[in-house]
C-alpha positions as CSV (number, residue, x, y, z in Angstrom):
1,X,0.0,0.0,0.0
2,X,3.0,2.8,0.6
3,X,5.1,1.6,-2.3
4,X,1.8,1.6,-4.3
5,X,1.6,5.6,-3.1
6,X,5.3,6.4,-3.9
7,X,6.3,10.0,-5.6
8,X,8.5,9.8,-9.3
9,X,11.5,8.8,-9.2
10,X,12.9,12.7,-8.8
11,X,11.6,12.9,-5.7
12,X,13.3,9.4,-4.1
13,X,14.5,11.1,-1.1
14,X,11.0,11.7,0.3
15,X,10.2,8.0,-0.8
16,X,13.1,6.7,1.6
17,X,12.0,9.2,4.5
18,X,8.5,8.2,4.7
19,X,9.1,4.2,5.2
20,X,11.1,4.8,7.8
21,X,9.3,7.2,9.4
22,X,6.0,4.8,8.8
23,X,8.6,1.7,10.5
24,X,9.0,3.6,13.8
25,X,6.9,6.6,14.0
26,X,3.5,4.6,12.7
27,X,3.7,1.7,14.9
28,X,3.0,2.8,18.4
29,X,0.3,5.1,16.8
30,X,-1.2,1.6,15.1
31,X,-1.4,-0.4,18.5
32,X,-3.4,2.8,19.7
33,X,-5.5,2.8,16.5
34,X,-8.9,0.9,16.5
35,X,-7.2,-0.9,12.9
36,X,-9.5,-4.2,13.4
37,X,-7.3,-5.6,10.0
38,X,-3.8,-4.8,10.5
39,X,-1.7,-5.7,7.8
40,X,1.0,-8.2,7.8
41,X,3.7,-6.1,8.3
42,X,2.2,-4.3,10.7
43,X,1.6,-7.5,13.1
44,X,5.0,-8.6,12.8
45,X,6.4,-4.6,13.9
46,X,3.9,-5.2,17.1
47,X,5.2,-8.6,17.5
48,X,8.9,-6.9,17.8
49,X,7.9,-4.6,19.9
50,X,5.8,-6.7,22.3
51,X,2.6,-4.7,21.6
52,X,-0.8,-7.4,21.9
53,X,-3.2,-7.4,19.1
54,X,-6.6,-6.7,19.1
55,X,-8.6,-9.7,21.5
56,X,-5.3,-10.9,23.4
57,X,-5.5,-10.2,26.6
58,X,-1.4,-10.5,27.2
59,X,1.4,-8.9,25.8
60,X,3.4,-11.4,23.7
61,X,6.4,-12.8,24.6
62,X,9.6,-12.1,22.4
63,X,11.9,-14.3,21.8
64,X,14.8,-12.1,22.3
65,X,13.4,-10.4,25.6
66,X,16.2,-12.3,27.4
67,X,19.2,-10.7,24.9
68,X,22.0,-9.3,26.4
69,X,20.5,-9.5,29.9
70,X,22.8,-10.8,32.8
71,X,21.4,-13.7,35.3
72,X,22.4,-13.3,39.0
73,X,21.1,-16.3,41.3
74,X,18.0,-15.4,43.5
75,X,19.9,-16.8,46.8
76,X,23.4,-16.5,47.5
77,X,25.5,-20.1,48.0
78,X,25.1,-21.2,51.9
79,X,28.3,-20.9,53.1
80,X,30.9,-23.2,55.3
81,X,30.4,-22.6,59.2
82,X,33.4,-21.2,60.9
83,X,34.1,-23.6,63.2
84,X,33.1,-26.9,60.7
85,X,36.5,-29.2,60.7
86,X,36.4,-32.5,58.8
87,X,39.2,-33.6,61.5
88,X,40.3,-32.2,64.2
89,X,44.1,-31.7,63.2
90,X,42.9,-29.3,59.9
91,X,45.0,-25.8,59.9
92,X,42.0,-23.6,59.0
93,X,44.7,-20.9,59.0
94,X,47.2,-22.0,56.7
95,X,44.8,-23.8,54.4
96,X,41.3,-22.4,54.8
97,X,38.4,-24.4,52.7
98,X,38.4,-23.1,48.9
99,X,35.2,-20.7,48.6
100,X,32.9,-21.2,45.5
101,X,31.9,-18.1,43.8
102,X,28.8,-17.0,43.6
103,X,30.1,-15.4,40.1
104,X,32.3,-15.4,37.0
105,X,35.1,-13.5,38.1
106,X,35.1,-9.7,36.4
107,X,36.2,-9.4,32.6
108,X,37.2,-6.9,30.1
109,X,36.6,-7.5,26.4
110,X,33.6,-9.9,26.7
111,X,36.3,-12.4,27.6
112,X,39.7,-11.5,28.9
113,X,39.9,-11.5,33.1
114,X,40.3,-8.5,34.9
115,X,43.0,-9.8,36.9
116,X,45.4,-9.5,34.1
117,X,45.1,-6.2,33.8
118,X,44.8,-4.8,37.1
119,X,48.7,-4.9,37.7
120,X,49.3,-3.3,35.2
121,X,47.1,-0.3,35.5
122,X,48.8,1.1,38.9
123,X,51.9,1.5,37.0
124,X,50.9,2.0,33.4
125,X,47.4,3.3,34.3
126,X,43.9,2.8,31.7
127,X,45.6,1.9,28.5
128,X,48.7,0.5,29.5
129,X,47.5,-2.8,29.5
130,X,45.5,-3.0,26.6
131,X,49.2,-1.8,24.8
132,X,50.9,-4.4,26.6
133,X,48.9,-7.2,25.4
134,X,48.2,-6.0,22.1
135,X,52.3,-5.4,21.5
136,X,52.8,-9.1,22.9
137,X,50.5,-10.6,20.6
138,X,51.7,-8.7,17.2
139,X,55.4,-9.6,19.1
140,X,54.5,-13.3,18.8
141,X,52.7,-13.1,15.7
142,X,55.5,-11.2,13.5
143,X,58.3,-13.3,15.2
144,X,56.4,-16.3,14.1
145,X,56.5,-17.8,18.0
146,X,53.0,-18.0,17.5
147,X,52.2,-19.4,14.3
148,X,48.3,-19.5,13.0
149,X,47.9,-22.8,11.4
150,X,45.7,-22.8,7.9
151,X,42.5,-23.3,10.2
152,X,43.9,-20.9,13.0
153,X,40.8,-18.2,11.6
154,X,38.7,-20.5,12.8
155,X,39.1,-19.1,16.2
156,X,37.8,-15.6,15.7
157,X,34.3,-17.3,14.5
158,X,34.4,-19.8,17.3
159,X,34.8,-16.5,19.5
160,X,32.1,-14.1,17.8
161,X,29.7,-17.3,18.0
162,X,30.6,-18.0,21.9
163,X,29.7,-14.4,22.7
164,X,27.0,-14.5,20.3
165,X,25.5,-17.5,22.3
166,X,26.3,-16.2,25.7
167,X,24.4,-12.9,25.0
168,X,21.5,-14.0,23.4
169,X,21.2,-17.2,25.0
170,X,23.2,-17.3,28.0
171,X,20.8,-16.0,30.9
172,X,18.6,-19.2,29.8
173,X,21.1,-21.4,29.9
174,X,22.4,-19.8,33.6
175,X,18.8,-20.1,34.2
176,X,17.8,-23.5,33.3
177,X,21.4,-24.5,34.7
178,X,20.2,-23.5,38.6
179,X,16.9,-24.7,38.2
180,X,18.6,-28.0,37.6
181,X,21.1,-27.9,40.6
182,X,18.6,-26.7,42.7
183,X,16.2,-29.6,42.1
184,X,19.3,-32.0,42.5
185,X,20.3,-30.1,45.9
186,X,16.7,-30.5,46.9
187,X,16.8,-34.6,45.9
188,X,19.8,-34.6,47.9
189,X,17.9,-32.7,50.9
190,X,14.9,-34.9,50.6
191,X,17.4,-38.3,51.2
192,X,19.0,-36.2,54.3
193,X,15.1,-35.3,55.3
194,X,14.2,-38.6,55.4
195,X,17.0,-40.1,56.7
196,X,16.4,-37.4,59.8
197,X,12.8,-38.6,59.6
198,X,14.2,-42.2,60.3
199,X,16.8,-40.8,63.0
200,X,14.1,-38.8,64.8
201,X,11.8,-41.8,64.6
202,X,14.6,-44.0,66.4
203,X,15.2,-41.2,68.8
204,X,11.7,-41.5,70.1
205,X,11.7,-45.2,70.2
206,X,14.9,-45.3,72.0
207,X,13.4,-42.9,74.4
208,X,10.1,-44.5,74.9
209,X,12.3,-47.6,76.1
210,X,14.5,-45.8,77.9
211,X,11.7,-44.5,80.0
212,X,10.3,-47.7,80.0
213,X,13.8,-49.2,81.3
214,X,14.1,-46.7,83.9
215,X,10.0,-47.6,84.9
216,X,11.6,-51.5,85.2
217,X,14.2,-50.4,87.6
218,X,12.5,-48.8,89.6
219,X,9.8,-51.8,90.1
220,X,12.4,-54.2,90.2
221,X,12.8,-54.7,93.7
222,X,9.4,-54.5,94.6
223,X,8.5,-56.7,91.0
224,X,11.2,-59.0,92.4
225,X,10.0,-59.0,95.9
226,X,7.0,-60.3,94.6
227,X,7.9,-63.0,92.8
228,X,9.6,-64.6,94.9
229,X,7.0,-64.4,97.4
230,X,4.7,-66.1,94.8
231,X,7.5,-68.3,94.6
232,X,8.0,-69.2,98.1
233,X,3.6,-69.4,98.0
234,X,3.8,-71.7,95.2
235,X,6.7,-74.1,97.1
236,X,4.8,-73.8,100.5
237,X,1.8,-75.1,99.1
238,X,3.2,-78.2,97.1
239,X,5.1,-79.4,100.1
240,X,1.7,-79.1,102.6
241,X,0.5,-80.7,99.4
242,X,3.5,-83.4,99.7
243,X,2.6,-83.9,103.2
244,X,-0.5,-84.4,102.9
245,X,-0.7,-87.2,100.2
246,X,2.4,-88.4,102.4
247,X,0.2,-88.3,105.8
248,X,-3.0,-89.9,103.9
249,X,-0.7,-92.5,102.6
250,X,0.4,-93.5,105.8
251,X,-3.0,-93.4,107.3
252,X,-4.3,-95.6,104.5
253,X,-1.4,-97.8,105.3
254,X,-2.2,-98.0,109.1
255,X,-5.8,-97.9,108.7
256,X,-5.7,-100.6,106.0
257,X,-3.3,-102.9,108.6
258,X,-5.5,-102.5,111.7
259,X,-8.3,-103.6,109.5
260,X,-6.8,-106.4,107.9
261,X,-5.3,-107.6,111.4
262,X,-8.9,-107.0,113.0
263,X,-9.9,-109.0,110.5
264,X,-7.3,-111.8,111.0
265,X,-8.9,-111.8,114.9
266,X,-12.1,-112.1,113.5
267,X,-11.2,-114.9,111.7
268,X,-9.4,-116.9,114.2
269,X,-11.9,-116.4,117.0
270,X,-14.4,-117.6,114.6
271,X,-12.7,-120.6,113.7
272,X,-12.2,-121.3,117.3
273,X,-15.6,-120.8,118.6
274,X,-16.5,-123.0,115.1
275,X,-13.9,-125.5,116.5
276,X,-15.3,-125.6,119.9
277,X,-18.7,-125.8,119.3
278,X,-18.5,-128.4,116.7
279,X,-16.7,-130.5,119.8
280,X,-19.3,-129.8,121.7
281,X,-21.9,-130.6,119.8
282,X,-20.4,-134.5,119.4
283,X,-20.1,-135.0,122.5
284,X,-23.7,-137.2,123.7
285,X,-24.0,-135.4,127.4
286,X,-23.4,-131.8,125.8
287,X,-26.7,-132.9,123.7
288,X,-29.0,-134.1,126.4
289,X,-28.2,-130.8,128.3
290,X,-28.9,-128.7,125.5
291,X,-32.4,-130.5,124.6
292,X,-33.4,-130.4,128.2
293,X,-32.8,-126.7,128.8
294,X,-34.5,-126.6,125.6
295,X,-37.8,-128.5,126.8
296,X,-37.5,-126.2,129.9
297,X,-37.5,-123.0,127.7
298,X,-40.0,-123.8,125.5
299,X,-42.1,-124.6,129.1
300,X,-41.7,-121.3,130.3
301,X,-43.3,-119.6,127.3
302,X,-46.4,-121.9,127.6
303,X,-46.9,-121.0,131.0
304,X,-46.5,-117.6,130.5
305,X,-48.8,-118.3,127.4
């Protein structure tokens, strides 16, 4: 539609003017615009500048919103206690545990540490350094004791595309880099939780029978006490219970002997009254006497009949 509107070609400056002023000027003033049908040109200049479109209800998200941006880590590393020694004998003094920076250390040139050219800056101040190493490296190079092989270009595009990926890239990959190391550090502190959760579980356990040994000890004595009372009880009565099968045993015994000797007697005076009546009776005078006390008897009643 503007190239359709363009001037003849003696007035081509004002042609050039107007796109450009249309690229940056006309934008903004379209996302205010009630344009229901912007163009396709137009969508993508919004899109770049992170304007929404007509019925989004969020800004979009640019790709390169992350460009040249520097990450820094919401939490700073935990750092060693003072008085942590792995043995007792460690010279914290002399040879102190290495700290992990939180940070790259400070650069100069997208790439070349700071540290380098500190030194030489108290003596030869700004520029002295950046002299110093760029007279080194054209030493080297024009005394050939650093020789670039056929491929040795190579370097300068591995460079550019380094920096090229660290600025564009980078704070994603810093990014995505913690959020890794902080879900392995918190895998890590889950195992140490739970182990704690076992520990503290056996800590209660082994206090609960600690205060149930101390609750033993102090009822021993009197737990002790009382079972060998029951014990004694339990020994008293099976020997009254000895004695007594012992005492009715014996009684049997006696009781059982008397009887049997009473019974002996019985027998014997039995036999002898058996014996001496049966003598008796043979005998012919024993008889008569016996029939006439008998007539005599039987007399009596019929009198007293």
């Amino acid at each position: 539609m503007s190239l359709s509107r363009c001037l003849p070609l003696g007035q081509n400056a004002r042609v050039v003017i107007i796109p450009a002023r249309f690229a940056h000027a006309a934008a903004p003033q379209a996302a205010a615009a009630t344009d229901d049908a912007p163009n396709f040109f137009q969508k993508l200049a919004l899109r770049f500048q992170g304007v929404p479109l007509k019925g989004e209800a969020h800004a979009p998200k640019s790709m390169f919103e992350d460009c040249n941006k520097e990450w820094s880590a919401p939490e700073p590393l935990p750092a060693i206690p003072k008085d942590f020694k792995e043995h007792p004998d460690r010279d914290l003094v002399n040879y102190p545990y290495p700290a992990r920076p939180m940070y790259p250390p400070k650069s100069r040139l997208l790439m070349m540490p700071d540290s380098w050219f500190t030194p030489f800056q108290k003596v030869t101040g700004v520029s002295g350094p950046y002299l110093f190493f760029g007279g080194l490296f054209a030493f080297l190079v024009n005394k050939e004791l650093w020789v670039f092989e056929e491929q040795g270009h190579m370097t300068v595009g591995w460079i550019i595309f380094y920096l090229l990926v660290s600025r564009t890239a980078g704070y994603k990959i810093d990014q995505g880099l913690y959020q890794g190391y902080q879900d392995r550090v918190n895998y890590f502190k889950g195992l140490i939780q739970e182990d704690l959760k076992d520990v503290v579980e056996f800590k209660k356990t082994s206090a609960a029978q600690t205060e149930s040994l101390s609750a033993i000890k102090e009822a021993l004595p009197t737990a002790l006490k009382e079972s060998m009372a029951l014990q004694l009880e339990a020994t008293y009565r099976k020997n009254v219970q000895t004695v007594a099968t012992e005492l009715k045993r014996r009684v049997d015994y006696l009781k059982e002997t008397e009887e049997t000797k009473a019974r002996f007697e019985k027998e014997q005076l039995l036999k002898l009254i058996n014996d001496s009546v049966e003598k008796q009776i043979n005998d012919r005078s024993f008889k008569d006497q016996y029939l006439q006390n008998a007539i005599q008897q039987l007399k009596g009643l019929n009198v007293q009949l």
